[in-house]
N, CA, C and O of each residue as an XYZ file, in Angstrom:
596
protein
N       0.810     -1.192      0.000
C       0.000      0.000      0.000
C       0.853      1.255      0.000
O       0.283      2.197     -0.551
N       2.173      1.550      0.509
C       3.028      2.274      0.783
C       3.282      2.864     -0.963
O       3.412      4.000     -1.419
N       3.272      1.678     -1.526
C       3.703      2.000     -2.958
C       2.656      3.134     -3.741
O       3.006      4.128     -4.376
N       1.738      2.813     -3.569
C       0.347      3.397     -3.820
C       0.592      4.780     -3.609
O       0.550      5.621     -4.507
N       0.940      5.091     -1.992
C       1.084      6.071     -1.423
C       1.754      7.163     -2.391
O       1.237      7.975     -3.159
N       3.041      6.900     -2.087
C       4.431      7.351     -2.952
C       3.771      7.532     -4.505
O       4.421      8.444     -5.016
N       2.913      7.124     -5.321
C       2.623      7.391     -6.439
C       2.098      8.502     -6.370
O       2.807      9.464     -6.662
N       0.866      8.705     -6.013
C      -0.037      9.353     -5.616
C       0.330     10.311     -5.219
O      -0.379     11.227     -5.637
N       1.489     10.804     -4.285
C       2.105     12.174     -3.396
C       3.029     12.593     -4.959
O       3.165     13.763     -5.317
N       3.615     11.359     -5.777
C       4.251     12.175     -6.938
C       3.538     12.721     -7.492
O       3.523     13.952     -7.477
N       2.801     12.088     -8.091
C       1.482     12.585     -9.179
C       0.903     13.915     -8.937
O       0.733     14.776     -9.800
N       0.562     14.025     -7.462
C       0.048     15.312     -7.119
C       1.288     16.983     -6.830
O       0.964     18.163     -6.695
N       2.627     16.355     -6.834
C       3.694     17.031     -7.076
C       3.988     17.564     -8.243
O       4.431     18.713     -8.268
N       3.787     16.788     -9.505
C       4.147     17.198    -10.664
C       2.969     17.549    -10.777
O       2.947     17.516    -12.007
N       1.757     17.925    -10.446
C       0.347     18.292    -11.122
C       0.894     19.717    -10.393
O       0.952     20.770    -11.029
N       1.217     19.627     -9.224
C       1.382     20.990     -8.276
C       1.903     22.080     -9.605
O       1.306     23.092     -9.972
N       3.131     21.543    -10.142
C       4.776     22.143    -10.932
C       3.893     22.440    -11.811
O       3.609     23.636    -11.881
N       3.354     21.718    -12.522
C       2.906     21.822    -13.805
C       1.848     22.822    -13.794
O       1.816     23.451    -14.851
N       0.635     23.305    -12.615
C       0.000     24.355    -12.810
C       0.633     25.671    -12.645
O       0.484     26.658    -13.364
N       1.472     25.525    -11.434
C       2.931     26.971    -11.045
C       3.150     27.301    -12.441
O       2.805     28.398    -12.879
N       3.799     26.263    -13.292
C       4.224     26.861    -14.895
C       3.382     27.249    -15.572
O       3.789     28.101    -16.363
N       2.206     26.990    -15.658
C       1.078     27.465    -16.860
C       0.654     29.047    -16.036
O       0.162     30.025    -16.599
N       0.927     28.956    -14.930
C       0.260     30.523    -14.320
C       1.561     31.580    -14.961
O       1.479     32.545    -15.721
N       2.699     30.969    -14.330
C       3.479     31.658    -14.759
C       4.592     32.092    -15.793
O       5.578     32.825    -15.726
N       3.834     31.097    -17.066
C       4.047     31.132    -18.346
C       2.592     32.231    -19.158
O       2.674     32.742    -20.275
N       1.484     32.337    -18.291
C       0.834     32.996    -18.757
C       0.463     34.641    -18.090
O      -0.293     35.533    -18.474
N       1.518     34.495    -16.779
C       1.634     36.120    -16.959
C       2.754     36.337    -17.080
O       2.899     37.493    -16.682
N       4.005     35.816    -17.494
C       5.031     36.251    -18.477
C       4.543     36.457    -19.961
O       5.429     37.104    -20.520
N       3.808     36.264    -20.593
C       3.119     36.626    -22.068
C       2.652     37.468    -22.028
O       3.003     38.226    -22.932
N       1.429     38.119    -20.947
C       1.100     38.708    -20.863
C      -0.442     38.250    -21.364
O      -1.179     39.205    -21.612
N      -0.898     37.195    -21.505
C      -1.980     36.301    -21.835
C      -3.270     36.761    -20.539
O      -4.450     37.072    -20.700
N      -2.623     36.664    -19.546
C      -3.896     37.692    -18.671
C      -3.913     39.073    -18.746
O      -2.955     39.805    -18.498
N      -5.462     39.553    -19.230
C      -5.398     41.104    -19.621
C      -5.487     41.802    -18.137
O      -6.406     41.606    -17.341
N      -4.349     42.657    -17.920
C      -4.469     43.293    -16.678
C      -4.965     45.062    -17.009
O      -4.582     46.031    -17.665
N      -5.811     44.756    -16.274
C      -6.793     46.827    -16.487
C      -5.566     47.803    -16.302
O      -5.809     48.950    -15.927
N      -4.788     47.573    -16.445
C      -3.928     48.659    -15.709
C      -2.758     49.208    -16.947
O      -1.742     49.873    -16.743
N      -3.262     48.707    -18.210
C      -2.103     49.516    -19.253
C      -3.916     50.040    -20.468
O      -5.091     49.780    -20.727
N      -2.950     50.744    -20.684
C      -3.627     51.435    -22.245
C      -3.089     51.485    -23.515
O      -1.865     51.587    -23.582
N      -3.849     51.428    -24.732
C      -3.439     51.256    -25.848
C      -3.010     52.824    -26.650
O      -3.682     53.841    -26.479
N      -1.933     52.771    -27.418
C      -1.539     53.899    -28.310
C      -1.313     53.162    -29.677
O      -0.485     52.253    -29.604
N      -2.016     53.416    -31.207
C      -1.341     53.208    -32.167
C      -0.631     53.987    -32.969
O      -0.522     55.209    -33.066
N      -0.171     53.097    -33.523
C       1.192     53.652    -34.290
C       1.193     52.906    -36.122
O       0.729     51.766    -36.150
N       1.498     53.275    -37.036
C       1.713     52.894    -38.617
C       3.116     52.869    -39.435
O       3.824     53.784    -39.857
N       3.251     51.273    -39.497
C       5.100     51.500    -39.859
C       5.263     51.015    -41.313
O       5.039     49.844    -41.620
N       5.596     51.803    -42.059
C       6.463     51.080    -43.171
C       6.672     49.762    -43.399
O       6.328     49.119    -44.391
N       7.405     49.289    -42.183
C       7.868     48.063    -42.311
C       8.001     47.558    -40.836
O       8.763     47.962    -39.958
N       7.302     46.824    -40.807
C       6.909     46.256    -39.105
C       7.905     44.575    -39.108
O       7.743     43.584    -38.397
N       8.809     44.814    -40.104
C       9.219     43.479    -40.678
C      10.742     43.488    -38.574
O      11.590     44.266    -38.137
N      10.075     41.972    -38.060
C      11.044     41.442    -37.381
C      10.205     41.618    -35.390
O      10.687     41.532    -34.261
N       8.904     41.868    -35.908
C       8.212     42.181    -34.559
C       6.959     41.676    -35.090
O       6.672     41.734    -36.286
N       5.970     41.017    -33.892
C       4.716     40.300    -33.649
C       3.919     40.621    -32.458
O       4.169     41.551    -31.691
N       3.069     39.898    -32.363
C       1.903     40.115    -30.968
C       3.129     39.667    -30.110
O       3.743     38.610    -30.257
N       3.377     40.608    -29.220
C       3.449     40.017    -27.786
C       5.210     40.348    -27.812
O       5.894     39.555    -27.164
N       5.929     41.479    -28.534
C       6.903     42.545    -28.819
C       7.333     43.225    -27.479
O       6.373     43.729    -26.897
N       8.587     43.373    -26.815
C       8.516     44.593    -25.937
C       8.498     45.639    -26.643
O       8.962     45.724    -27.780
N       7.870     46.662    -25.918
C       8.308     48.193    -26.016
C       8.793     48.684    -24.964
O       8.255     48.435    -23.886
N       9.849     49.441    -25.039
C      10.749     49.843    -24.693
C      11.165     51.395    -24.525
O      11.368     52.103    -25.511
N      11.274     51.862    -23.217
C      11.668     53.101    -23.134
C      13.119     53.596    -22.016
O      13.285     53.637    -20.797
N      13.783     53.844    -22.972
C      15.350     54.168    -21.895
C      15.964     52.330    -21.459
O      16.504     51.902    -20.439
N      15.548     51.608    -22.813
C      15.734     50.519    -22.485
C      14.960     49.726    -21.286
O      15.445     48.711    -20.786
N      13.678     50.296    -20.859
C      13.298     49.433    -19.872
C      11.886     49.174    -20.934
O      11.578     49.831    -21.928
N      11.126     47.890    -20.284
C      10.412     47.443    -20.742
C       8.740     47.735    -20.231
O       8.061     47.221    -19.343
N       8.474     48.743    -21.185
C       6.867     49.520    -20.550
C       5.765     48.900    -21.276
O       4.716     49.464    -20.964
N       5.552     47.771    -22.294
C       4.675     47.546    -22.335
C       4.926     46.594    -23.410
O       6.098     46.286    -23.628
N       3.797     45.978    -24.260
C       4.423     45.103    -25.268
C       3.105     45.387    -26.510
O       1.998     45.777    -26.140
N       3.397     45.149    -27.874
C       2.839     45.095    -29.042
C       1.482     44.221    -28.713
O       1.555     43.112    -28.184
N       0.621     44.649    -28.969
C      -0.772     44.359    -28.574
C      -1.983     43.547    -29.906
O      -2.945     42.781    -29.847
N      -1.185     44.304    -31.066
C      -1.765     43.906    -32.124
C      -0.973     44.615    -33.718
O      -0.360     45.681    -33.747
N      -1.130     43.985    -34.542
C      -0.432     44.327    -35.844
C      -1.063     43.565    -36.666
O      -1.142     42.337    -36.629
N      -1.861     44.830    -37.980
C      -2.446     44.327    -38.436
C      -1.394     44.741    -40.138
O      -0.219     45.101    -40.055
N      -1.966     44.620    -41.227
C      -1.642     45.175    -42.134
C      -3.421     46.253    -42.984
O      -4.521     45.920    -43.424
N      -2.935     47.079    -42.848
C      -4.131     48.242    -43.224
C      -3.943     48.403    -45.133
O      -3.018     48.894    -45.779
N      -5.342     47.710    -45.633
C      -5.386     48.054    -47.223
C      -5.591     48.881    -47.716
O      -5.904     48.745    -48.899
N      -5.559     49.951    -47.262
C      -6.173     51.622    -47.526
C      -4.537     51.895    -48.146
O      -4.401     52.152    -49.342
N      -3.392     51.817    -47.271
C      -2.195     52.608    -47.229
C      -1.205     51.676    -47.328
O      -0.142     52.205    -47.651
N      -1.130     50.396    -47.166
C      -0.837     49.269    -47.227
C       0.871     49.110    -46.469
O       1.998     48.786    -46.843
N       0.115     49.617    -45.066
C       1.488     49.814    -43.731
C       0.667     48.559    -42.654
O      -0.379     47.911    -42.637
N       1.675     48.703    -41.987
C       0.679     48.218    -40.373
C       0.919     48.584    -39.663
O       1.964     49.037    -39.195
N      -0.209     48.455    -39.335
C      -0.384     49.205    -38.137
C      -0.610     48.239    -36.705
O      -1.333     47.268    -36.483
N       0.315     48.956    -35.911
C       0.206     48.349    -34.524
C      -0.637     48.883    -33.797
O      -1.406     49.818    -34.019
N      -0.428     48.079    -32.651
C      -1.471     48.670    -31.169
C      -0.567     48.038    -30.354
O      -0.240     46.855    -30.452
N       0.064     49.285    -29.090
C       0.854     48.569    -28.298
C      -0.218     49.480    -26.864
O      -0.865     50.506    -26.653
N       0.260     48.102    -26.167
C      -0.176     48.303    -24.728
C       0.705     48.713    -23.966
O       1.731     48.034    -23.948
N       0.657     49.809    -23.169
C       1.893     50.434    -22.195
C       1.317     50.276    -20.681
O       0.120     49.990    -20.665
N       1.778     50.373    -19.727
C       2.008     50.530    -18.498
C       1.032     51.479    -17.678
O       1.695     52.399    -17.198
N      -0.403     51.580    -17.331
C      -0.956     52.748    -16.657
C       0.083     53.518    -15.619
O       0.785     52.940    -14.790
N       0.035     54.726    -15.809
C       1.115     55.635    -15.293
C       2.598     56.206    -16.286
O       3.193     57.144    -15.756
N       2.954     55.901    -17.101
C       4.009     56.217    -18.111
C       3.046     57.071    -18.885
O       2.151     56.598    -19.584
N       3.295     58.465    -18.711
C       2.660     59.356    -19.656
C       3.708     59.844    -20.698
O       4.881     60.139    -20.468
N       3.090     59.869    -21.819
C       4.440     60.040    -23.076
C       3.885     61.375    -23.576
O       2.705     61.454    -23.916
N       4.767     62.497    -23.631
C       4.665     63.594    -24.548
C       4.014     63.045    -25.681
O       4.238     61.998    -26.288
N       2.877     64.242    -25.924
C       2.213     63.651    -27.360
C       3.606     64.592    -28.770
O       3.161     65.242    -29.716
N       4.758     64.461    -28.599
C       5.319     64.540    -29.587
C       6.258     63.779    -29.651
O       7.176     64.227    -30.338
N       6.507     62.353    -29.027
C       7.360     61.269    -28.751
C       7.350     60.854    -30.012
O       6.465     61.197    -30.796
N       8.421     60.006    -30.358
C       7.912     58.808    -31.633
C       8.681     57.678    -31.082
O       9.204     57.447    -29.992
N       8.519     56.734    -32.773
C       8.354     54.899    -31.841
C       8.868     54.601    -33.210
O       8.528     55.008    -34.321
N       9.767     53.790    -32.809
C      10.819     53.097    -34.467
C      11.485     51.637    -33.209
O      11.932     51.335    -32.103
N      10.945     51.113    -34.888
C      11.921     49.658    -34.737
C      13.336     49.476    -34.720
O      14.136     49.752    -35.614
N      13.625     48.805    -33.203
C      15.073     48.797    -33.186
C      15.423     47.242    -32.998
O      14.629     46.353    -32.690
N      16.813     47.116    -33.257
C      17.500     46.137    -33.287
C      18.316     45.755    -31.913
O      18.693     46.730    -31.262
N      18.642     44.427    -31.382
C      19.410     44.881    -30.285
C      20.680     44.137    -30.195
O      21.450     43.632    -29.377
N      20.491     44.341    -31.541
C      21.933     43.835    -32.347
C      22.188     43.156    -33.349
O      21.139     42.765    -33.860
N      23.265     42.752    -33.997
C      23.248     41.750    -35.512
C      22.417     40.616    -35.249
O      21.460     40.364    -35.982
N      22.746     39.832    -34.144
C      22.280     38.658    -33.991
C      20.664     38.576    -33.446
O      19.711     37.800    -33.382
N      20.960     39.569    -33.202
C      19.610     39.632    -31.627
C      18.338     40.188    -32.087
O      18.384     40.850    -33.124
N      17.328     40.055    -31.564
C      16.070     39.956    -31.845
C      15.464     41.950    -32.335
O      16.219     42.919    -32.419
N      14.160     41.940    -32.523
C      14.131     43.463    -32.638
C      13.091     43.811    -31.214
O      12.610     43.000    -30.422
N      12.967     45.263    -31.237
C      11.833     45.285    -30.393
C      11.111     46.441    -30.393
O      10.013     45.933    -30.619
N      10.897     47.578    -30.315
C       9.361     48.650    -30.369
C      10.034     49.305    -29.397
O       9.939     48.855    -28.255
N      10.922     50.600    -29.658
C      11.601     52.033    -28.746
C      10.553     53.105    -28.971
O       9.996     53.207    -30.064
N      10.263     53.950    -27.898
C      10.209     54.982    -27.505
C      10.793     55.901    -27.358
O      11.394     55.950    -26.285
N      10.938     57.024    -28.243
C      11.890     57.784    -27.594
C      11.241     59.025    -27.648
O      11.035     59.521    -28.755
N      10.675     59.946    -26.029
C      10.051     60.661    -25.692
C      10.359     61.801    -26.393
O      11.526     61.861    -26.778
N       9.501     62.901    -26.719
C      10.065     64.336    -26.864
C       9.590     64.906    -25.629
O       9.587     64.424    -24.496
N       9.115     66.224    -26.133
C       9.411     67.392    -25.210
C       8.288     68.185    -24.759
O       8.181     69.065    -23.906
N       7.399     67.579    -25.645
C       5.896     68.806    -25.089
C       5.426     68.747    -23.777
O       5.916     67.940    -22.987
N       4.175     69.813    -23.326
C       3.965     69.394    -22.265
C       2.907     68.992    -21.959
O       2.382     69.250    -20.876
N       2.178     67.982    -23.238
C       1.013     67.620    -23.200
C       1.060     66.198    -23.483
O       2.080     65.965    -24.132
N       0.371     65.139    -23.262
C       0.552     63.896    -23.430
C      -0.359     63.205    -24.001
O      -1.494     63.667    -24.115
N       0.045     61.687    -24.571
C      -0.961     60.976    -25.313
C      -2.380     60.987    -24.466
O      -2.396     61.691    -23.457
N      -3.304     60.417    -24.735
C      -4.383     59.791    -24.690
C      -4.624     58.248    -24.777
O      -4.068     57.486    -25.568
N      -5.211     58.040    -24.174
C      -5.028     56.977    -24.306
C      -6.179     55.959    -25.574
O      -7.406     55.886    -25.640
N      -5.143     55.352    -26.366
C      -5.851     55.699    -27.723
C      -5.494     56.025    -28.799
O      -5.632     55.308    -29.790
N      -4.916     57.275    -28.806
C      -4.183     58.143    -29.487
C      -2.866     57.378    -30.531
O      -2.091     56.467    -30.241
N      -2.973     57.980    -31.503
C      -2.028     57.596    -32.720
C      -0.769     58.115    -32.528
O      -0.851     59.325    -32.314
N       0.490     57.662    -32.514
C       1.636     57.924    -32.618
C       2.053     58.054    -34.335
O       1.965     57.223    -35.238
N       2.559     59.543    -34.327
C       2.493     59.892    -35.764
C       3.898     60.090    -36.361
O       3.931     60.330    -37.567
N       4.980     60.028    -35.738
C       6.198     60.156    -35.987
C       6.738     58.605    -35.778
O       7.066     58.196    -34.664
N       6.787     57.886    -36.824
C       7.455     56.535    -36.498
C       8.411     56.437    -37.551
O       8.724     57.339    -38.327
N       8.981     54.930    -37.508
C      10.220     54.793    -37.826
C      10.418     53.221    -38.396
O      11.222     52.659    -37.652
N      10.013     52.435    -39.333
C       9.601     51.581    -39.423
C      11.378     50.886    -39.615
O      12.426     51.531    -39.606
N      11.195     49.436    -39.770
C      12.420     48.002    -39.649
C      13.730     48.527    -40.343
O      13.572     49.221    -41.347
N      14.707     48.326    -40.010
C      15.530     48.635    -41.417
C      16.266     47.563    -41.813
O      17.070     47.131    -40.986
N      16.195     47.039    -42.844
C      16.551     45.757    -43.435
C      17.885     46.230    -43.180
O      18.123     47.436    -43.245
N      19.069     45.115    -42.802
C      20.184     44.746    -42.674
C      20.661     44.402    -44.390
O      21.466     45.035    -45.073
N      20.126     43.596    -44.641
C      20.894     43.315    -45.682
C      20.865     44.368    -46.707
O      21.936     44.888    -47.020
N      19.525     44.832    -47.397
C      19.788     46.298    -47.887
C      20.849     47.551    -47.347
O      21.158     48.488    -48.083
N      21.230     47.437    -46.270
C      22.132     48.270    -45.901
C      23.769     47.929    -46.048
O      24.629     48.809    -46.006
N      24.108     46.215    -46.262
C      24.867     45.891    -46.727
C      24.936     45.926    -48.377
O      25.959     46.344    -48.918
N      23.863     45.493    -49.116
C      24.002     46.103    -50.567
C      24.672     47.357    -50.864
O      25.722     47.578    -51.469
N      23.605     48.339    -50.153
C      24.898     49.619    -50.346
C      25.621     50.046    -49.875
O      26.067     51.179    -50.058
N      26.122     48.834    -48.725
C      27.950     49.555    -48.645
C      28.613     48.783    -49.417
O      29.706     49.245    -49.745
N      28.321     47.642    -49.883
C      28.749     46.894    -51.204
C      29.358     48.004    -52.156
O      30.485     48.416    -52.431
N      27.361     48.431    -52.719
C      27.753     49.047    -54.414
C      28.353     50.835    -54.199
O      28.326     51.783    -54.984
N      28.844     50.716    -52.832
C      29.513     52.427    -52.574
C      28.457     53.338    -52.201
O      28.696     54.542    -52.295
N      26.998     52.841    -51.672
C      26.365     53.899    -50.722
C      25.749     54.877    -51.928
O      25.502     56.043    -51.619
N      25.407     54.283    -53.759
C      24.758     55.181    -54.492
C      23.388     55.231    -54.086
O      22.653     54.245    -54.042
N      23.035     56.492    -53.768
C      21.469     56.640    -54.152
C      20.350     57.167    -54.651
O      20.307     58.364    -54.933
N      19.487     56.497    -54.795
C      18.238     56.390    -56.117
C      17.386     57.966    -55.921
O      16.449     58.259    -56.664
């Protein structure tokens, strides 16, 4: 019966582990919607190297993440929706460009505040952006000597 026992206390150990990880695999995603951030969109050129669930990034810290990216047939950009942090108020003359965080390394959604003294909305379109910049196009023209069109 002892044997029984010992099964049973495992079984309910790894059931323990295994729910700990799904909680906390699903508020590392960000998969539970918490009331406490708001949405700003933004329209990039080239959204090429970022998806749902993106940091954004301000002064290098991490205020919120890419919420949605669609591609818009009117203008034929996409457009994001990122969710930020309730409390991070951004000058409504900030803008938002895709950065790299290195050759190898992944991309992610910067902020970089301006100066007014009035702030987004929450809602509100970010109109100064900065869309992907292909790497390898930038090696083409230091290739063919940096001519341009």
């Amino acid at each position: 019966m002892s044997h029984n026992t010992t099964e049973v206390v495992t079984g309910g150990v790894v059931l323990v582990a295994a729910i700990a990880f799904l909680v906390y695999a699903a508020q590392a995603t960000g998969f539970s919607r918490d009331t406490g951030n708001y949405d700003l969109t933004a329209s990039f050129r080239s959204a090429e190297g970022i998806s749902v669930g993106t940091d954004v990034r301000l002064a290098g810290v991490k205020i919120g993440t890419v919420s949605d990216l669609d591609l818009n047939p009117q203008t034929f950009r996409a457009d994001a929706t990122v969710s930020l942090i309730q409390g991070i108020e951004l000058p409504d003359d900030s803008s938002i460009l895709i950065s790299s965080e290195g050759l190898l390394g992944g991309n992610f959604v910067e902020i970089v505040p301006g100066g007014s003294p009035f702030n987004y909305e929450p809602g509100s379109e970010i109109l100064d952006t900065q869309g992907a910049v292909s790497l390898i196009s930038l090696m083409l023209k230091f290739v063919s000597g940096g001519e341009e069109e």
